[in-house]
N, C-alpha and C positions, 0 to 999 in steps of 0.2 A: 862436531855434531853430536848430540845427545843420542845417548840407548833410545832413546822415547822417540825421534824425528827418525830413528833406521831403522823402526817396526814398522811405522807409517807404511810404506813402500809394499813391503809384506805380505801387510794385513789390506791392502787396498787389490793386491795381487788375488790374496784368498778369497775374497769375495766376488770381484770378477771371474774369478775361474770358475766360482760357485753360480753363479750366475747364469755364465756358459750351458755348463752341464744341466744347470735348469731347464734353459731354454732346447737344448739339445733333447730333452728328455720329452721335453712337452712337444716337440715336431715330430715325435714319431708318428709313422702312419696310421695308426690303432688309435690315436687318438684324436683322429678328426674325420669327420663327414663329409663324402667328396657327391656331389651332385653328376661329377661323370666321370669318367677313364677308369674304371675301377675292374676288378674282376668276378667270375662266377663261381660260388663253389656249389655243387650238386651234394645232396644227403641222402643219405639212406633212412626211410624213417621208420621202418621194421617191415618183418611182414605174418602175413595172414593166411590159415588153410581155407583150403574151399573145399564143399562138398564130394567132390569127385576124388578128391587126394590130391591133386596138386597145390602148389603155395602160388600168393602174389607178393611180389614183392613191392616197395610203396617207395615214391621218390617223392624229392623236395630239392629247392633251389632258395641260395642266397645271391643276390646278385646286387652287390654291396657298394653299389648307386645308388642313390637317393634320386636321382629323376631320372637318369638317363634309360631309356630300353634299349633293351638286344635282341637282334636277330644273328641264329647264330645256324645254319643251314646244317641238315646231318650230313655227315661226312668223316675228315678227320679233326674238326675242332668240336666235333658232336655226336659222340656214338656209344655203341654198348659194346663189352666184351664180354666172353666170347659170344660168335654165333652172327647172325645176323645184326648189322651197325643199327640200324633202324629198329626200335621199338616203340614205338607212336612218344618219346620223348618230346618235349618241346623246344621247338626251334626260336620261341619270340621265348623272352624273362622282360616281367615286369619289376620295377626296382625292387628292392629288399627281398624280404624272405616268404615263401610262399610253401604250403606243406600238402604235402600227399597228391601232387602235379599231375602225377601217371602212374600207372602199377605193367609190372612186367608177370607174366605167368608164367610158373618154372614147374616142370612136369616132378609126378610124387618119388621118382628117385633121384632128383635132382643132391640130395646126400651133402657132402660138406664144399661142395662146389660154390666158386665166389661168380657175382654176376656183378660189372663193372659199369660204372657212366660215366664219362669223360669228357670234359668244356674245358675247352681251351680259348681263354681272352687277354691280348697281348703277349702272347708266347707264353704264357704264363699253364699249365695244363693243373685242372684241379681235378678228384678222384671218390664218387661215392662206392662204396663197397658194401655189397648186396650180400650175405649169408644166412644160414637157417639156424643161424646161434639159438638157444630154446631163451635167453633174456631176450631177444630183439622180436618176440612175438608181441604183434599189439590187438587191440581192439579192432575187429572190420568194422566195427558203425557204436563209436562210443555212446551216440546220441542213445540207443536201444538201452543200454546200462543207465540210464538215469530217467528211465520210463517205468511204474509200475507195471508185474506182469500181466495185469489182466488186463489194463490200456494195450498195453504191447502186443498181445495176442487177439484184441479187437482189432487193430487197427491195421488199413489200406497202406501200400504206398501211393503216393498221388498221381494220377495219369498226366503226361506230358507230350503236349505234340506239339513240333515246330516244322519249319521247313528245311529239309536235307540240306538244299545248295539253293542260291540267289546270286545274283549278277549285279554290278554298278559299276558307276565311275568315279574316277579323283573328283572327288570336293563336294559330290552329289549328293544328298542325305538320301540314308535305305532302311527302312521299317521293316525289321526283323521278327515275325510273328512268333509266338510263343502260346498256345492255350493251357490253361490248369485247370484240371478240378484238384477237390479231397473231399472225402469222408468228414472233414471235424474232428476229426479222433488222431493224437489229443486232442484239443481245443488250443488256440492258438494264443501265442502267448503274447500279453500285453503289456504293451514298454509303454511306463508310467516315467520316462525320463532318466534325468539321474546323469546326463552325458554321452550318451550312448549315441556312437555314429561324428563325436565332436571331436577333433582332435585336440587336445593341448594347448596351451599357449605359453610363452616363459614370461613373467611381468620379475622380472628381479627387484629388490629391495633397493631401499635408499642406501648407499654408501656400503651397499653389497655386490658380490661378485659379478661380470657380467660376462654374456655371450662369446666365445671366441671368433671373433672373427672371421671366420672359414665358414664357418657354420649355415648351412641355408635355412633360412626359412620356410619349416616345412608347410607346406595350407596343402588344400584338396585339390588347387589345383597344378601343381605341382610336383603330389606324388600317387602315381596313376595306381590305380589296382582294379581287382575284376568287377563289372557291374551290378549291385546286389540290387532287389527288387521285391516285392510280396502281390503274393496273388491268391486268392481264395483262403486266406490267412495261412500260404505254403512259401518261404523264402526261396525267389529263383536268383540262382547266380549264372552270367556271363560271364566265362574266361575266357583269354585267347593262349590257344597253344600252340601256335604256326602262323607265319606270315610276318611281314614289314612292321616296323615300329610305326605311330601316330596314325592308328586308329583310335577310335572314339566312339565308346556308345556310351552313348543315356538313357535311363529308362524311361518309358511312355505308360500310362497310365498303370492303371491295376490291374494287367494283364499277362502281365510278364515278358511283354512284350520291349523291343529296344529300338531306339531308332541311332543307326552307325553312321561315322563317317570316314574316310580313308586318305591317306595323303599321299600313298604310296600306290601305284599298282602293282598287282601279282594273289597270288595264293592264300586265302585266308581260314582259317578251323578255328570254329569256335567250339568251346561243351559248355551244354544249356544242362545244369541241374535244377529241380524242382525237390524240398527237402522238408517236410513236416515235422523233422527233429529224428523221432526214431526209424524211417523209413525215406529214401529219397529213391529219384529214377533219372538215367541221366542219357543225353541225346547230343550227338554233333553235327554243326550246320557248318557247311564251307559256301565263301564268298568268292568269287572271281570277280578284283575288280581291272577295269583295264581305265 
């Protein structure tokens, strides 16, 4: 047998093993999109003084599903340390990542003490970590920094009335009222296009790379998130922050108004903000559905 037929073997070995590790590489879990079974991590997204001297602190969640929701009850898969478990956190996560969810208020000697959130999904426990680091101070309302001052010091925030609590049932549609005024001020800004509200699409090239297969297809209806709306030229948003997964609302006309649906019964909390950019005011409505 030739030198040249006893590389063959080898060299066919090196490439396979090459191959392997390829493949091995490319299965890691960081590089794929799982539409369920995944887990929560909570953040910390700085925080803010208030007038009085005490600080708030600002949470956010990643919940690193692409479609699936969680309900995740306070308790020991869901609580704050130290102090009291319950800090009006949220019990439902909408897929992906969602920012400044809830704020905690920590009295003005609260000093280098840590305030902790803790979700635990699939045994799995992940950990935001709240302190008064003088980096992790952020804006209370960035919208205000990118308003001229003498807009800023004209200007209302918008009045918002909804209804406290409402009643339904499985499957029933319930029109959830919301009224807005505003002042005008600013003037409300006008979207000339451009994409805005469209998500994405992949069209890959001819005899170019394509999709991996794992991969979902993300569309709207798909990947749920909270219900945004415009009213008196004032952007109202629907989120839910407690309660069973596959609710549903849609907005109903120019009023800010929503009409819900539920699939689950039990306990539902929504917050209704109303938000003219530099100025917004925010309200929570609960649903009992049976």
């Amino acid at each position: 047998m030739s030198s040249t037929q006893k590389r063959i073997p080898a060299l066919s070995l090196v490439l396979l093993l090459g191959l392997t590790a390829q493949a091995a590489a490319q299965a890691h879990p960081e590089h794929f999109r799982f539409n369920s079974g995944q887990t929560i991590q909570p953040f910390f997204n700085g925080w803010t003084p208030n007038d009085d001297g005490t600080f708030e602190f600002h949470f956010a969640y990643l919940n690193r599903n692409y479609v699936e929701e969680l309900e995740i009850p306070v308790g020991p898969k869901n609580h704050l340390s130290p102090g009291d478990p319950d800090r009006g956190q949220p019990t439902y996560f909408y897929p992906r990542e969602h920012s400044r969810m809830f704020s905690v208020t920590v009295p003005a000697d609260w000093g280098d003490r840590q305030l902790v959130w803790e979700v635990t999904v699939n045994d799995e426990p992940y950990r935001a970590v709240g302190w008064l680091l003088p980096e992790w101070e952020i804006d209370s309302n960035p919208g205000a920094n990118r308003t001229p001052p003498d807009v800023l010091a004209a200007n209302q925030a918008p009045t918002l009335t909804v209804g406290a609590t409402a009643t339904a049932s499985v499957g029933s549609p319930l029109t959830l009222q919301a009224s807005v005024t505003d002042d005008g001020i600013p003037p409300p800004r006008q979207f000339r296009g451009g994409g805005q509200g469209v998500l994405p699409t992949f069209a890959p090239q001819e005899g170019g790379p394509t999709l991996p297969f794992n991969v979902p297809q993300i569309q709207t209806r798909n990947l749920h998130r909270p219900t945004r709306n415009r009213a008196d030229g004032v952007s109202v948003t629907w989120t839910q922050l407690r309660g069973p997964a596959g609710a549903r609302l849609e907005a109903t006309g120019d009023d800010g108004s929503v009409t819900a649906t539920f699939a689950e019964p039990g306990e539902y909390l929504f917050r209704v903000q109303a938000s003219d950019g530099p100025a917004s005011v925010k309200k929570m409505v609960t649903v009992t559905v049976r």
